[in-house]
N, C-alpha and C positions, 0 to 999 in steps of 0.2 A: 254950265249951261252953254257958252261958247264952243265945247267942244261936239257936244251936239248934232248945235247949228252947222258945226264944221263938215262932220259927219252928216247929215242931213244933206248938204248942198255937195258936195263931193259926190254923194249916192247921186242925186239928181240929175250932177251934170255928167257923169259914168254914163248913166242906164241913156241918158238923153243921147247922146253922142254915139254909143251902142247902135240905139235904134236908128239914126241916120247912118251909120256904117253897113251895117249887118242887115239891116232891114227887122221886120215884126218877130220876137216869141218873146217867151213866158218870163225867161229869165230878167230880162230890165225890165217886163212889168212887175214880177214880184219885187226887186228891189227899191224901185221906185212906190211900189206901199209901203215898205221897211221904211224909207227913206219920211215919206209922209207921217208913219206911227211914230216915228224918234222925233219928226219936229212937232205932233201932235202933244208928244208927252211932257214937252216943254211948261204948255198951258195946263195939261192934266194930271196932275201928280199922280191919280191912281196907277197911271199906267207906266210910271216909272221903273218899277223892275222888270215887265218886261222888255221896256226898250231898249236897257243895257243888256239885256240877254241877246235879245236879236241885234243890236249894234255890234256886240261880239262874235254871234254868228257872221254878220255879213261881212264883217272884218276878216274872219279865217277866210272865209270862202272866196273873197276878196283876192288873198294871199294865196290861196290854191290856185284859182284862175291865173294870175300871174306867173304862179311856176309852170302851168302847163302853158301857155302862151311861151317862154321861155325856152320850154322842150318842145315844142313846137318847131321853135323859130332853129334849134339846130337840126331838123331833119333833112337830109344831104350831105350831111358832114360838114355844112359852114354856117354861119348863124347869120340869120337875113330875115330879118322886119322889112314890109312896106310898112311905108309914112302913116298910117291908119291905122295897124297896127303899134307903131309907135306910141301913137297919142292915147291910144288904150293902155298900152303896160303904162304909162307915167300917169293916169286917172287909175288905173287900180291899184298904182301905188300908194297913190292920195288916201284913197277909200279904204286899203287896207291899213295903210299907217293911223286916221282917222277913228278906224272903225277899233283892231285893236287897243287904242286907246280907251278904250270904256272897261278895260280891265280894272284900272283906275278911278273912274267915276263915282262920283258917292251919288248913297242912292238918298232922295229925299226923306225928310224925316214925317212919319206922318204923323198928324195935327192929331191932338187930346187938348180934350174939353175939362178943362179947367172948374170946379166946384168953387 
């Protein structure tokens, strides 16, 4: 459950920081539902295997972002991040480290009604 939570705030504080860099679109607000539905399913059990499905999505994607950021950053033939860019590969490290982690997650077991 801790890892999650982890996952859950890691997405948050990403898409948050995103949207004060980059200014408005789709992208951190979609993540930041994912982010809401994985700390949602914490309290909801139903919604348990999806959230590790989408915690592993946003994990990869996570992981893609940061390679292309990566390849990005050598265009000119020398590799150069601004500070803003910076702090974003090191939170989609987070989120992708985070997030691939629910490859490992167990998923809850659901409740039977006992006779």
């Amino acid at each position: 459950m801790l890892a999650r939570l982890i996952f859950s705030v890691c997405t948050a504080v990403t898409c948050l920081s995103s949207l004060l860099v980059f200014g408005l679109s789709w992208w951190p607000l979609l993540f930041l539902a994912l982010a809401a539905f994985v700390s949602l399913s914490l309290y909801i059990k139903a919604f348990d295997y999806i959230a590790i499905l989408l915690a592993r999505i946003g994990g990869v994607l996570a992981l893609l972002g940061l390679a292309l950021l990566m390849l990005a950053a050598t265009v000119g033939g020398s590799f150069h991040l601004s500070p803003s860019n910076w702090l974003m590969a090191g939170l989609m490290l987070t989120m992708s480290l985070s997030g691939l982690s629910a490859f490992f997650w167990q998923h809850a077991e659901p409740e039977t009604a006992e006779e």
